[in-house]
N, C-alpha and C positions, 0 to 999 in steps of 0.2 A: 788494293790500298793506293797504289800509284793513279788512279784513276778518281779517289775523292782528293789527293792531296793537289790535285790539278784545281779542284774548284775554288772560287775568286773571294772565298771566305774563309782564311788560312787560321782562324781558331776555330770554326765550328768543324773542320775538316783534320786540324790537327787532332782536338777530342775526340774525333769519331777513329779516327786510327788509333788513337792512344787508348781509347776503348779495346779494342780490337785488337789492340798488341797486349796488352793484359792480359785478356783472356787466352788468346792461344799460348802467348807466355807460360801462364798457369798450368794449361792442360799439356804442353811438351816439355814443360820443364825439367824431368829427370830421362826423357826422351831421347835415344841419341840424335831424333828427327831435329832435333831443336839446333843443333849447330847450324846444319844446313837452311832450316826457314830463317834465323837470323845472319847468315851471312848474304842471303837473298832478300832479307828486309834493309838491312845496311845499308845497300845500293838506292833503294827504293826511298828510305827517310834520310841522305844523305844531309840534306841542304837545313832541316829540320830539327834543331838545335836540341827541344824539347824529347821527341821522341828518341832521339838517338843516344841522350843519357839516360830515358828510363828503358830503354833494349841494352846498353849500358850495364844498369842494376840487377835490371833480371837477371844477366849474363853472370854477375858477381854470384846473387840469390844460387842461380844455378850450381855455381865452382862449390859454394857451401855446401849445400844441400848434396850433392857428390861425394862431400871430403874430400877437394881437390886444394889444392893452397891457395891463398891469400895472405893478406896482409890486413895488420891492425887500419893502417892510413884507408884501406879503401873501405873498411866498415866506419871510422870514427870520421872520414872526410864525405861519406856518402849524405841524400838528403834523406830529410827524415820521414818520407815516404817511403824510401828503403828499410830502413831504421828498423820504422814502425812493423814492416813487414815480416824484418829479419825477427824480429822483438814477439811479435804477437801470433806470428800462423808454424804450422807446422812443417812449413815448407822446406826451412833452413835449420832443422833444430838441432845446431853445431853445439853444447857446452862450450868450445871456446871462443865461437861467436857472442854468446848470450850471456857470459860471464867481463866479455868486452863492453857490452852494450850495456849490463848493469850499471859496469864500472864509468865507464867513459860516455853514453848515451848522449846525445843532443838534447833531449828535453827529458824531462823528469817521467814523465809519460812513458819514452821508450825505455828509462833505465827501470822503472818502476814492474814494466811488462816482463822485461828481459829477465828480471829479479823473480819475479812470481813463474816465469815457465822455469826458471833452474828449479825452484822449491818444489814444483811439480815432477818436475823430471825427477828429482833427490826421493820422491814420496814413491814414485810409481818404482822405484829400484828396489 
């Protein structure tokens, strides 16, 4: 990664990393391997404003998705690419996440999703 983030076209390079940090995001994410690739990617997307808050989110995604603590501020102050994520996939399916996100949501879209995986969740119990 440190090695596209060098090249002289710092949005096609930033998307290809932010590619790329999503997907292994994704696949280590309940991983204990994933502290360590993100404390090693840190260093790496330092100066990288954009990447560093969506390794940031993951990082949050992940706390959830553990049942680790949080805070309402970092789900209602996140953006709505987290939002949407926390909202819509099965990554994070916290009830007291999605019951935030109903209520409090950024866009109607996330509180709408958030609303329909409780209803799901409430059906499959």
């Amino acid at each position: 990664m440190a090695a596209v983030l060098r090249d002289q076209d710092t949005t096609m390079a930033d998307s290809t990393v932010g590619r790329l940090l999503d997907r292994r995001a994704a696949d280590l994410l309940t991983n204990v391997k994933f502290t360590v690739w993100a404390q090693n990617l840190t260093e790496v997307i330092a100066d990288r404003t954009f990447l560093t808050l969506r390794l940031r989110e993951w990082t949050l995604l992940r706390t959830i998705a553990l049942g680790e603590p949080w805070t309402a501020e970092e789900l209602t102050g996140a953006t709505d690419w987290f939002q949407r994520m926390a909202a819509t996939t099965q990554i994070a399916p916290s009830p007291k996440a999605l019951g935030l996100l109903a209520e409090s949501g950024r866009t109607r879209r996330v509180r709408n999703a958030a609303s329909q995986q409780l209803r799901h969740r409430d059906q499959s119990n």
